[in-house]
DSSP file (Angstrom, degrees, kcal/mol; ACC not computed):
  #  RESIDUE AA STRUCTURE BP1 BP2  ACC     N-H-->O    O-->H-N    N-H-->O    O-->H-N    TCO  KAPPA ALPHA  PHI   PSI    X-CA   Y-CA   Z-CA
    1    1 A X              0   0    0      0, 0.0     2,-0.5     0, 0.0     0, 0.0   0.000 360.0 360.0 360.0 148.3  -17.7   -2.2   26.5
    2    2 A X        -     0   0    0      3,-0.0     2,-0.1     0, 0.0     0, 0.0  -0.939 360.0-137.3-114.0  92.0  -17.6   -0.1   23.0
    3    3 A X        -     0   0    0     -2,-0.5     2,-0.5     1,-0.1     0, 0.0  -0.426  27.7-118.2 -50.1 133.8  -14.6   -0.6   21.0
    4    4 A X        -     0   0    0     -2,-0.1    -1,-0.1     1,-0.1     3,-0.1  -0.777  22.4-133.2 -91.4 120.2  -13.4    2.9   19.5
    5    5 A X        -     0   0    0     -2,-0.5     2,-0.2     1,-0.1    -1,-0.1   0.062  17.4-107.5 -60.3 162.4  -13.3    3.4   16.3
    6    6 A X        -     0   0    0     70,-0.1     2,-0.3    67,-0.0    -1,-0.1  -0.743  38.4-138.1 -76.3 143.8  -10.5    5.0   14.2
    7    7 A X        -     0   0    0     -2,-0.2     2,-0.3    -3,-0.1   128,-0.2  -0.897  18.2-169.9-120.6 152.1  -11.8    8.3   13.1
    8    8 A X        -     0   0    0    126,-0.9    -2,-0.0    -2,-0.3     0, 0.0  -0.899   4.8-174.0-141.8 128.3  -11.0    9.1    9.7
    9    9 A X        +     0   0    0     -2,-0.3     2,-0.1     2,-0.1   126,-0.0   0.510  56.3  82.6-133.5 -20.8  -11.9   13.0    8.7
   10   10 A X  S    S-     0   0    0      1,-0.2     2,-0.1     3,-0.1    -2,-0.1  -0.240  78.6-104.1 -72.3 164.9  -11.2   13.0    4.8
   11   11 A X     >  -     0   0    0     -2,-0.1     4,-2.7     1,-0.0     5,-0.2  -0.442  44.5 -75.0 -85.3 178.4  -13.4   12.0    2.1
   12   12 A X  H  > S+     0   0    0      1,-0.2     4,-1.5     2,-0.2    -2,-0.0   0.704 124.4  48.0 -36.6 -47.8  -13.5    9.0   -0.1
   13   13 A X  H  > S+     0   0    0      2,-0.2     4,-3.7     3,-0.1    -1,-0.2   0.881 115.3  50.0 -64.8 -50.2  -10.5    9.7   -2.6
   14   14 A X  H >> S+     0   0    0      1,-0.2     3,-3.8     2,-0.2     4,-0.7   0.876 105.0  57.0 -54.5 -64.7   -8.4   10.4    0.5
   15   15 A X  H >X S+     0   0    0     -4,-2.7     4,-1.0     1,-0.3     3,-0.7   0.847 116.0  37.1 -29.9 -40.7   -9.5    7.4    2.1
   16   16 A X  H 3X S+     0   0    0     -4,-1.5     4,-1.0     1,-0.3    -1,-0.3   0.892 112.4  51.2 -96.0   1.4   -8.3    5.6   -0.7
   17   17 A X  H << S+     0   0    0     -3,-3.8    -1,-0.3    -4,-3.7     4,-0.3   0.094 100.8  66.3-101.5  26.9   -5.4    7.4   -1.6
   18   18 A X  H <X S+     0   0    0     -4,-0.7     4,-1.6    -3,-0.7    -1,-0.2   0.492 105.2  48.9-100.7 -23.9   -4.2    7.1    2.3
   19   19 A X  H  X S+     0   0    0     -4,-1.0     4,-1.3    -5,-0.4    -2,-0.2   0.971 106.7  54.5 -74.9 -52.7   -4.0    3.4    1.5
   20   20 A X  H  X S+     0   0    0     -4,-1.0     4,-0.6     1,-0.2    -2,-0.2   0.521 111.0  43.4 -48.2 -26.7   -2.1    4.2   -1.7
   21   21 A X  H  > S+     0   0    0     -4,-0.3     4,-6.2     2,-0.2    -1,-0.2   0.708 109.5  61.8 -85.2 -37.0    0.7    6.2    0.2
   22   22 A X  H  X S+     0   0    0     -4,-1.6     4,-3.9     2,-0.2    -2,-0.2   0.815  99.8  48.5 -49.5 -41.7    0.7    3.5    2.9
   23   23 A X  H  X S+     0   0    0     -4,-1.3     4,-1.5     2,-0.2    -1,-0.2   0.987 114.7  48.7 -81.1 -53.0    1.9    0.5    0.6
   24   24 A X  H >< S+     0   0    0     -4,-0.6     3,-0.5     2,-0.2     4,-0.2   0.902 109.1  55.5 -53.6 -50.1    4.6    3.1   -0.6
   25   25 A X  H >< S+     0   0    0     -4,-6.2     3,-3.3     1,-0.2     4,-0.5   0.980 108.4  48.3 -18.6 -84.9    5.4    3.8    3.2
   26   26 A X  H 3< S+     0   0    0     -4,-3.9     3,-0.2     1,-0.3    -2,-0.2   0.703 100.5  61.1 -46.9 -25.0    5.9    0.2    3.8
   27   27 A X  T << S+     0   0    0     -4,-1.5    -1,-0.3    -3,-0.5    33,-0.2   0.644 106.6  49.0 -82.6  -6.9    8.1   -0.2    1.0
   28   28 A X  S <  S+     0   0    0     -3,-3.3    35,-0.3    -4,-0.2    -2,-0.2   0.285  85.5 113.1-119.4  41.9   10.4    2.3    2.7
   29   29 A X  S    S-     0   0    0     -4,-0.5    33,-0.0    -3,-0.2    -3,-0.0  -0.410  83.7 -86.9 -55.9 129.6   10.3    0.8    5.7
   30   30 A X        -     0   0    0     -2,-0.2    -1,-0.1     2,-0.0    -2,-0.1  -0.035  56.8 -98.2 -57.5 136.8   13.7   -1.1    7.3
   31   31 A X        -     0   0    0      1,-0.1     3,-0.2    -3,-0.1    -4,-0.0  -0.027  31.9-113.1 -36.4 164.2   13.9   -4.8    5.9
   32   32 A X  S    S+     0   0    0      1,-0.3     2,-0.6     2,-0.0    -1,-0.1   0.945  99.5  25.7 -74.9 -63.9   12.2   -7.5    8.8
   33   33 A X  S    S-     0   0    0      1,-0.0    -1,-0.3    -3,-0.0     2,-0.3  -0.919  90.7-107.4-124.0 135.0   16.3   -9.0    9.2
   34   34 A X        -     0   0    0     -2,-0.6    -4,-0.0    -3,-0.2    -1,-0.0  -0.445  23.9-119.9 -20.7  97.5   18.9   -7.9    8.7
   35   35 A X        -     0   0    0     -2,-0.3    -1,-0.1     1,-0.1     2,-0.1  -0.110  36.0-151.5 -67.8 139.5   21.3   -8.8    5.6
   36   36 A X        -     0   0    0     -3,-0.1     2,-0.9     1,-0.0    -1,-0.1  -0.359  33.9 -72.3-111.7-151.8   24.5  -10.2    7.1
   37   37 A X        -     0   0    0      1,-0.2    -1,-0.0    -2,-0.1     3,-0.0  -0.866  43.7-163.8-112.6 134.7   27.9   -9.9    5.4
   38   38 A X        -     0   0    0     -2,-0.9    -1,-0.2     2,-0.0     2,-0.1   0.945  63.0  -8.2 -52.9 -76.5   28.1  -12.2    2.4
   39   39 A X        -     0   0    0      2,-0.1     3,-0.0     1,-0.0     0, 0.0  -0.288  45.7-143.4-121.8-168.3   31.6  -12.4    1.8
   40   40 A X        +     0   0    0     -2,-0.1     2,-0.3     2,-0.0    -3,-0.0  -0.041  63.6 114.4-157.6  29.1   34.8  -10.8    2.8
   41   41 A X  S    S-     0   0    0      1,-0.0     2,-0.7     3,-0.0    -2,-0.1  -0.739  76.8-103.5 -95.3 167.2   36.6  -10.8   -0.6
   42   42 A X        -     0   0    0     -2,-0.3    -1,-0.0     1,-0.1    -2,-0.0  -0.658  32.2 -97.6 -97.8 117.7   37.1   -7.4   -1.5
   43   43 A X        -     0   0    0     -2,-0.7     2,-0.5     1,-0.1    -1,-0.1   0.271  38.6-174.1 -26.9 128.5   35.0   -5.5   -4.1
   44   44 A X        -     0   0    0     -3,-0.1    -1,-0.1     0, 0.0    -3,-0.0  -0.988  36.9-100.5-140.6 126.6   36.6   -5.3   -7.7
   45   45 A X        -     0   0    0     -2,-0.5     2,-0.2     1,-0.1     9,-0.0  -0.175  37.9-129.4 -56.3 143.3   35.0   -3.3  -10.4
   46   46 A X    >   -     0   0    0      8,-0.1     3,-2.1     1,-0.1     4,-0.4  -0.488  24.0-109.9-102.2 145.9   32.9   -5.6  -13.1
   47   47 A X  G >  S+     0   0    0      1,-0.3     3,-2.7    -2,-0.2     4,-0.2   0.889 112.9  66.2 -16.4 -68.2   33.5   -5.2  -17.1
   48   48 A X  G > >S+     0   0    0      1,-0.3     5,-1.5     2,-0.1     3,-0.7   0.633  80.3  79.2 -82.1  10.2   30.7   -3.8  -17.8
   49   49 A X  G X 5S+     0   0    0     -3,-2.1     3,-1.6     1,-0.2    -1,-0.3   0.734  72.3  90.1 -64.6  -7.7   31.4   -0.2  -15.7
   50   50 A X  G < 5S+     0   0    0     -3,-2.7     2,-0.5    -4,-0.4    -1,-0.2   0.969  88.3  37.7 -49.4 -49.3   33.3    0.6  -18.4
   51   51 A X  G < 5S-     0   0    0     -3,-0.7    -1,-0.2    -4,-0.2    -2,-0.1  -0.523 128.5 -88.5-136.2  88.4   30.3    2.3  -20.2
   52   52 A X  T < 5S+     0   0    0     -3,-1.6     2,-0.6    -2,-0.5    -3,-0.2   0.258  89.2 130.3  83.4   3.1   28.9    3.6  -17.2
   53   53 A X      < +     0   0    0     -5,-1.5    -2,-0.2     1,-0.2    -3,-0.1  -0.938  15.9 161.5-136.9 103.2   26.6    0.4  -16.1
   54   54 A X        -     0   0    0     -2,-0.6    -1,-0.2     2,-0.2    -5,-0.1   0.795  43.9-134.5 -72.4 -57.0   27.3   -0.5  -12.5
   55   55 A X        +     0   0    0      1,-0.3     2,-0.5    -7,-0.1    -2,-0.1   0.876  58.8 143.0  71.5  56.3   24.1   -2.6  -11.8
   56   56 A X        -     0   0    0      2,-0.0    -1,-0.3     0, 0.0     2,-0.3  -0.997  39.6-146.0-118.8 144.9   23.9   -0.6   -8.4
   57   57 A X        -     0   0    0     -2,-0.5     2,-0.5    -3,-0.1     0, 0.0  -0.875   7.6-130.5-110.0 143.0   20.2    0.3   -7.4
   58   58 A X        -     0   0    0     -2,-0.3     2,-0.0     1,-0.1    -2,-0.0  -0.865  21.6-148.4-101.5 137.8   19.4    3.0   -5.9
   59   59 A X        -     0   0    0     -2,-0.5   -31,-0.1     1,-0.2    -1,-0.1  -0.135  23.1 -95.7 -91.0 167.0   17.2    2.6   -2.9
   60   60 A X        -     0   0    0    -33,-0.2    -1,-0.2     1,-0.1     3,-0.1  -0.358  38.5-101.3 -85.9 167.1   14.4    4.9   -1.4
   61   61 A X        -     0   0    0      1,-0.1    -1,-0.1    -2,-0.0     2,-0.1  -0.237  51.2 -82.9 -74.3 174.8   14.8    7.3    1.1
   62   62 A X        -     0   0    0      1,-0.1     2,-0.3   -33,-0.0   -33,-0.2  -0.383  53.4 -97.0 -79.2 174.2   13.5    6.4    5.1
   63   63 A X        -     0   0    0    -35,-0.3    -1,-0.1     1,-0.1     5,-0.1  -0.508  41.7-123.2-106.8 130.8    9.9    6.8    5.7
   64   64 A X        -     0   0    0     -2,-0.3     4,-0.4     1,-0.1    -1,-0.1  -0.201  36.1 -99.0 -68.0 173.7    9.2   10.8    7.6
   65   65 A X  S >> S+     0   0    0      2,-0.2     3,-2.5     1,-0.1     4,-1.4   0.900 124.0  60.4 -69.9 -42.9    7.4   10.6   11.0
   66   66 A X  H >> S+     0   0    0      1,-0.3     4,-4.1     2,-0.2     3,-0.8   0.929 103.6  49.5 -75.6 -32.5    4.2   11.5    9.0
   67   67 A X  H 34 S+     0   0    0      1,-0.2    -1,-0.3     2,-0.2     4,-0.3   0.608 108.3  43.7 -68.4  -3.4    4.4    8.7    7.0
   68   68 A X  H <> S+     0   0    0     -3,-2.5     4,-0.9    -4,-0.4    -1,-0.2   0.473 109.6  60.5-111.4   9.3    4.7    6.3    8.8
   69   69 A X  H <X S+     0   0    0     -4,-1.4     4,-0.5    -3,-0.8     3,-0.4   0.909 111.7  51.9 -61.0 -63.6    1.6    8.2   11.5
   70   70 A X  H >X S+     0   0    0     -4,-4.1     4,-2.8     1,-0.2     3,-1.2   0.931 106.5  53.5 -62.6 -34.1   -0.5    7.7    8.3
   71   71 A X  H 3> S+     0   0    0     -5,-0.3     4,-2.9     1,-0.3    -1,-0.2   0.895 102.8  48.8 -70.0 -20.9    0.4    4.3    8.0
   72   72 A X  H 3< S+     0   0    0     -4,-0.9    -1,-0.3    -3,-0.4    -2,-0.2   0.690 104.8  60.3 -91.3   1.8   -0.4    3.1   11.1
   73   73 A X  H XX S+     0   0    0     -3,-1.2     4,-3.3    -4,-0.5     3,-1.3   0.910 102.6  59.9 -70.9 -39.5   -3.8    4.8   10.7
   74   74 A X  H 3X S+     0   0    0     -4,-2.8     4,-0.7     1,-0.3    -2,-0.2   0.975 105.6  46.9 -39.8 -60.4   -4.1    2.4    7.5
   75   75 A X  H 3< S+     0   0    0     -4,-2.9    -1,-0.3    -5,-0.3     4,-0.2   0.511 105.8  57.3 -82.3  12.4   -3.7   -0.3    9.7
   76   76 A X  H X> S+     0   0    0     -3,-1.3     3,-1.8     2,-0.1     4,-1.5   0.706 116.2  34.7 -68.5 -62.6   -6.1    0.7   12.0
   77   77 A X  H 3< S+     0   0    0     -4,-3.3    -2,-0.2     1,-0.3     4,-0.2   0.709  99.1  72.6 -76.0  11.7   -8.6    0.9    9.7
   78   78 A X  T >< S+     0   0    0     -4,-0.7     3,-0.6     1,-0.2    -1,-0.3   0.677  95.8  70.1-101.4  -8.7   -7.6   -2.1    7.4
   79   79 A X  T <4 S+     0   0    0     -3,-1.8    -1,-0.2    -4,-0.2    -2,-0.2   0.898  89.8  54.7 -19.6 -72.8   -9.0   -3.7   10.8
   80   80 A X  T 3< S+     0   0    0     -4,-1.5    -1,-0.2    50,-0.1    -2,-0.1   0.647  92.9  95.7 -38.6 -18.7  -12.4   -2.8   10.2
   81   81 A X  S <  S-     0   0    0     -3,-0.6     2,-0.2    -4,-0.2     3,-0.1  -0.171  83.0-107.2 -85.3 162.6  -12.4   -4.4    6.9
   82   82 A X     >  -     0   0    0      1,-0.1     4,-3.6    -2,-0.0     5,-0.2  -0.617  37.1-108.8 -82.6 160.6  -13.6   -7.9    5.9
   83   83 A X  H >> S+     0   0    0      2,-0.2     4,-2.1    -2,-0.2     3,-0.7   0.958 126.2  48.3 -41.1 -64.0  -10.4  -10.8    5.0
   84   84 A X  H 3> S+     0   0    0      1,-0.3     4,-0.7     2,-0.2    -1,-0.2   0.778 118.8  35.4 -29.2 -58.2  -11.8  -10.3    1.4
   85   85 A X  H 3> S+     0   0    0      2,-0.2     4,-2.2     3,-0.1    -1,-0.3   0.884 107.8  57.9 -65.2 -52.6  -11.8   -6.9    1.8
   86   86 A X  H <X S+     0   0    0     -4,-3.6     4,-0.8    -3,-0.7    -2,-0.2   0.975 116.6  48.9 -53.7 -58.4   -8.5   -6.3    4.0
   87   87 A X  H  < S+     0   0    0     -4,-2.1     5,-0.2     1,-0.2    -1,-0.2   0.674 111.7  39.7 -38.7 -38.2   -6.8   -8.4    0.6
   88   88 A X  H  X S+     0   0    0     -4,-0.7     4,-1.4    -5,-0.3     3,-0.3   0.746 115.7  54.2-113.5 -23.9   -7.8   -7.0   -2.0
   89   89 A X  H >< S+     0   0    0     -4,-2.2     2,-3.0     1,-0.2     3,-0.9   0.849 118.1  42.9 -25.3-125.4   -7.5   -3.0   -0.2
   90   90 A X  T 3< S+     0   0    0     -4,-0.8     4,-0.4     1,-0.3    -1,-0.2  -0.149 107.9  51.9-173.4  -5.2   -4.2   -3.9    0.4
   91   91 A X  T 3> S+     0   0    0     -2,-3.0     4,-3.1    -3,-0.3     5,-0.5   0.525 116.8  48.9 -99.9 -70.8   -3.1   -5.8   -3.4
   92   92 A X  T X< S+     0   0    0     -4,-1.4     3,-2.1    -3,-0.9     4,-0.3   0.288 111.6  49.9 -25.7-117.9   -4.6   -2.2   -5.1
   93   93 A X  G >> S+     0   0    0      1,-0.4     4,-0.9     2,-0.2     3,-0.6   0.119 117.4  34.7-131.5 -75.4   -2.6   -0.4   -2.7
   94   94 A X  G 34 S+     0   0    0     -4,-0.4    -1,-0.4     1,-0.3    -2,-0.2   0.773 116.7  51.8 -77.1 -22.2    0.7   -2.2   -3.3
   95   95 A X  G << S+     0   0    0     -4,-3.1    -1,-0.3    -3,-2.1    -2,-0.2   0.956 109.9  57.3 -69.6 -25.7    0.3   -2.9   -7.3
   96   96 A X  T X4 S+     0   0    0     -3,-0.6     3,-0.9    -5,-0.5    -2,-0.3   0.749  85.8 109.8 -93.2 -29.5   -0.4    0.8   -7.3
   97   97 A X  T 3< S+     0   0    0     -4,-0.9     3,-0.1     1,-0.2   -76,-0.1  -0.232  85.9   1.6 -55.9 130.9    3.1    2.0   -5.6
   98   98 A X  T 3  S+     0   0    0      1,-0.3     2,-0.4     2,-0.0    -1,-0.2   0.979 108.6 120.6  68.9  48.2    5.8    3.8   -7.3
   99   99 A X    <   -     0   0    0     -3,-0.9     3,-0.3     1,-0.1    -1,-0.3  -0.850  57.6-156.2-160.6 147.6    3.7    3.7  -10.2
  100  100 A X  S    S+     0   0    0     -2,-0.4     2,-0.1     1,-0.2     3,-0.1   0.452  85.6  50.8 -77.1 -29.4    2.3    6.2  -12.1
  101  101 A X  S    S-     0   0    0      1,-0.4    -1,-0.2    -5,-0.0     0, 0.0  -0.615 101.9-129.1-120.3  73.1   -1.0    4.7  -14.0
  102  102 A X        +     0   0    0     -3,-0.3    -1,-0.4    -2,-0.1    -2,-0.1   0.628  58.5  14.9  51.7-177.1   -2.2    3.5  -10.7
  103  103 A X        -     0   0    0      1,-0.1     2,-0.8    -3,-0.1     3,-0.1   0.074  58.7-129.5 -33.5 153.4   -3.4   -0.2  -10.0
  104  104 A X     >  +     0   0    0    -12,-0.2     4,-1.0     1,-0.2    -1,-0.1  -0.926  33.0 169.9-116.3 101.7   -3.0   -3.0  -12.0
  105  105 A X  H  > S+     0   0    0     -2,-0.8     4,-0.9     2,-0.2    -1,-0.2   0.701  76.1  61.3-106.0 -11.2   -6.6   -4.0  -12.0
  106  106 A X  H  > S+     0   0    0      2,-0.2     4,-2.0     3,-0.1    -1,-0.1   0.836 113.2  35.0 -31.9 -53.9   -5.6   -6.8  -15.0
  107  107 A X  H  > S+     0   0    0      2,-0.3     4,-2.6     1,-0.2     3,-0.3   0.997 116.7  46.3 -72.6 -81.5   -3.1   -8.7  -12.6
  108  108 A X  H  X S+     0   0    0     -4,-1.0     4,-0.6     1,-0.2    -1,-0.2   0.601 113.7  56.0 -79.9 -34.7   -4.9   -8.3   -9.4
  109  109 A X  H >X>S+     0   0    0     -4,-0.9     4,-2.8     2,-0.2     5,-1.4   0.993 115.9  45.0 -60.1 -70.1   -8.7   -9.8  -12.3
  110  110 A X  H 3<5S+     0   0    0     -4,-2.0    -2,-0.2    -3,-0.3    -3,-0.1   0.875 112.3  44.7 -39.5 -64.5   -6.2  -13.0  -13.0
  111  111 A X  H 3<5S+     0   0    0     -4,-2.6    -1,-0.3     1,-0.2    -3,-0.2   0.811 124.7  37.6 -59.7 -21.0   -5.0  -13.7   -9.3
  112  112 A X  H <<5S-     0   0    0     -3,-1.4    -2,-0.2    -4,-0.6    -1,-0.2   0.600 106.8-129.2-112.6 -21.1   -8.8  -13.3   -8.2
  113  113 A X  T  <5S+     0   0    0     -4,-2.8     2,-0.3     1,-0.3    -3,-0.2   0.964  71.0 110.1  75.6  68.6  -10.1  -15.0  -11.4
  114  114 A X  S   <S-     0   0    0     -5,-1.4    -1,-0.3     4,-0.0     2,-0.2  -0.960  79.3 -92.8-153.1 169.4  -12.8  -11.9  -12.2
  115  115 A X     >  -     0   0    0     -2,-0.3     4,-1.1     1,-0.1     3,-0.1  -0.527  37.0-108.0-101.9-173.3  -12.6   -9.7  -14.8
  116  116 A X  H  > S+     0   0    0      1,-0.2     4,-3.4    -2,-0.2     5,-0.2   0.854 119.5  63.6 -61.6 -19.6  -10.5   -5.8  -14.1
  117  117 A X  H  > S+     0   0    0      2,-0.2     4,-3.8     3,-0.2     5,-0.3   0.961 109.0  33.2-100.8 -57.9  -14.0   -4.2  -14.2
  118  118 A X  H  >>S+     0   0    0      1,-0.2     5,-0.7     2,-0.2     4,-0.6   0.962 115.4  58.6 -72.6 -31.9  -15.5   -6.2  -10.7
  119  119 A X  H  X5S+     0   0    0     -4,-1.1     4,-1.4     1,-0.2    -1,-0.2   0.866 107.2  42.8 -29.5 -67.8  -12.3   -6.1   -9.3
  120  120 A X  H  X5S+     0   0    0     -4,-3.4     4,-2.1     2,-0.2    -1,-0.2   0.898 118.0  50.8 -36.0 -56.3  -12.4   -2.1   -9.6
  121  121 A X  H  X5S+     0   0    0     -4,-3.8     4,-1.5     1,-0.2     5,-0.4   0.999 108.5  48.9 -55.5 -69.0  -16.0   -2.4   -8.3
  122  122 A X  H  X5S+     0   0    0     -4,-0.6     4,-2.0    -5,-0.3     3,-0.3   0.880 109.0  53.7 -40.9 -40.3  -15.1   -4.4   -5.4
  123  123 A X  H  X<S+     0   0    0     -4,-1.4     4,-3.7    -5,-0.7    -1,-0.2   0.929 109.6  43.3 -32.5 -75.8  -12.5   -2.3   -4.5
  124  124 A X  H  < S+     0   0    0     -4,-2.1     4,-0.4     1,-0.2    -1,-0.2   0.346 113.1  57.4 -63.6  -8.1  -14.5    0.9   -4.4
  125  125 A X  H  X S+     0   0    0     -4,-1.5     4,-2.3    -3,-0.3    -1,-0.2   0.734 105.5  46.5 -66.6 -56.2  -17.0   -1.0   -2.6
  126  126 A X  H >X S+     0   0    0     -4,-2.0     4,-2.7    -5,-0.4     3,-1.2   0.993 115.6  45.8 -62.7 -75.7  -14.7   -2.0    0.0
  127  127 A X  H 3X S+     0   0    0     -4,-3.7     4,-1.9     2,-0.2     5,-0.2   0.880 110.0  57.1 -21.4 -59.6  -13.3    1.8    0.5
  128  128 A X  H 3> S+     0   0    0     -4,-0.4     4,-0.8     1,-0.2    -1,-0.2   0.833 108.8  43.4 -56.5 -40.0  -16.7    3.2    0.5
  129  129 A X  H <X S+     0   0    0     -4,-2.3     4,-0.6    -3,-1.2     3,-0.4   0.901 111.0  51.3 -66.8 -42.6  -17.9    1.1    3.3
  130  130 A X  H  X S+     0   0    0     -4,-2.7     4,-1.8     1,-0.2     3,-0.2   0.718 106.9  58.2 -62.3 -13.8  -15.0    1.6    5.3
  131  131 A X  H  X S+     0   0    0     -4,-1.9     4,-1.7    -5,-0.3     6,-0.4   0.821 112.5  43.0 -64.1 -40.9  -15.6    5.5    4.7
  132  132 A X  H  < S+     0   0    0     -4,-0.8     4,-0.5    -3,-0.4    -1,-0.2   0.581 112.6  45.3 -86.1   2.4  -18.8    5.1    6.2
  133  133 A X  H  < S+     0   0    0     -4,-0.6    -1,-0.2    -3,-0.2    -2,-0.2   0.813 123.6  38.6-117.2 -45.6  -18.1    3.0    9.1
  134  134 A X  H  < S+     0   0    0     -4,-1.8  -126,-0.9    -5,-0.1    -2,-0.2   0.533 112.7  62.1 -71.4 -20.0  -14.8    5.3   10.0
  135  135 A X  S  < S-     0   0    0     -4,-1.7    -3,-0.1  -128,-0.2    -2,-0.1   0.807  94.2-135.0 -54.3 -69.6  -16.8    8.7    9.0
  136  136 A X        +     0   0    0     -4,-0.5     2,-0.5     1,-0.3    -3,-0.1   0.503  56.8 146.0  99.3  -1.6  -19.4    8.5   11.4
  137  137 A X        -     0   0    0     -6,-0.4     2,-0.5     2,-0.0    -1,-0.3  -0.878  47.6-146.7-101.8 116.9  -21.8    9.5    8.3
  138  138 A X    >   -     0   0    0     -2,-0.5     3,-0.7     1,-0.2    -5,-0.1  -0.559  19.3-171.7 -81.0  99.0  -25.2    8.1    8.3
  139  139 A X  T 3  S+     0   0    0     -2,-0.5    -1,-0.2     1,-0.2    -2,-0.0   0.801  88.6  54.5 -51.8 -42.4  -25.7    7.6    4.2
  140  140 A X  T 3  S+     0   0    0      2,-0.0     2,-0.5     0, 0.0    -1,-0.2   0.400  92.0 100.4 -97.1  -4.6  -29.3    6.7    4.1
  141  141 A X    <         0   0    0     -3,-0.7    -4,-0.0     1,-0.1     0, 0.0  -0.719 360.0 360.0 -44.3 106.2  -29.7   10.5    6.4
  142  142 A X              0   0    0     -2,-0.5    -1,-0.1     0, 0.0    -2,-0.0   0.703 360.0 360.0-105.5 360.0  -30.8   12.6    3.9
C-alpha cells in the first residue's frame, strides 16, 4: 500500500513562502488553554494613561478559512521533511513572521552553531527537496 503524497502545485518561492504565511497563521490561532480570570478587583486606570500610554496590546485578528486550509497543507508537507529539516523549515518560518526583512538567519547561525550563510543554504536545500518530492517533477528529466 502507497502512501499519498500532498500535492503541492506552486513553485519554489511559493513553497517557501506557504511556510512563511503558516508560522503567521499559527500565531493567530486560539491559545492551547484557556486564560482563567485572575482577579476580581476591579480595573482602575494606571498613572501613566495620563499621556496616552495604556500598556494595552493589540492582538491580531482570527485566522480566515484559507489560512488556516494553507496551514494545514504546511503540515502535511512538513511530514515529508527530515527532523533536521522539519526544525529548521519551521525556525525560518516563525523568525520570519510579522517581520518585514524576513528571517533572522544570525539567531537561527547561533542556536545551530553555523554561520547565517549554511544556515540559508540548508534552508533552501530543505525547501527544494521538498518541492521536488511534493511536485511530482523529475529534476535530473531534461
Amino acid at each position: 500500500m502507497r502512501l499519498k503524497l500532498p500535492r503541492f502545485d506552486g513553485d519554489v518561492a511559493e513553497l517557501s513562502s506557504l511556510f512563511l504565511e503558516a508560522a503567521a497563521t499559527e500565531r493567530k490561532l486560539p491559545a492551547v488553554y484557556r486564560r482563567g480570570v485572575r482577579t476580581a478587583w476591579p480595573d482602575y486606570p494606571d498613572e501613566g494613561s495620563a499621556y496616552g500610554f495604556t500598556g494595552e496590546m493589540t492582538r491580531l485578528g482570527p485566522a480566515s478559512a484559507r489560512e488556516v486550509a494553507r496551514y494545514e497543507l504546511a503540515v502535511e508537507l512538513t511530514g515529508l521533511l527530515e527532523p533536521d529539516e522539519r526544525r529548521l523549515v519551521w525556525a525560518v518560518a516563525h523568525s520570519a513572521a510579522r517581520r518585514a526583512r524576513g528571517p533572522r538567519w544570525r539567531a537561527i547561525g547561533k542556536i545551530m552553531g553555523v554561520t547565517p550563510a549554511t544556515v540559508r543554504n540548508r534552508y533552501e536545500r530543505a525547501i527544494l527537496g521538498l518541492w521536488v518530492k511534493c511536485s511530482g517533477v523529475n529534476p535530473l528529466a531534461a
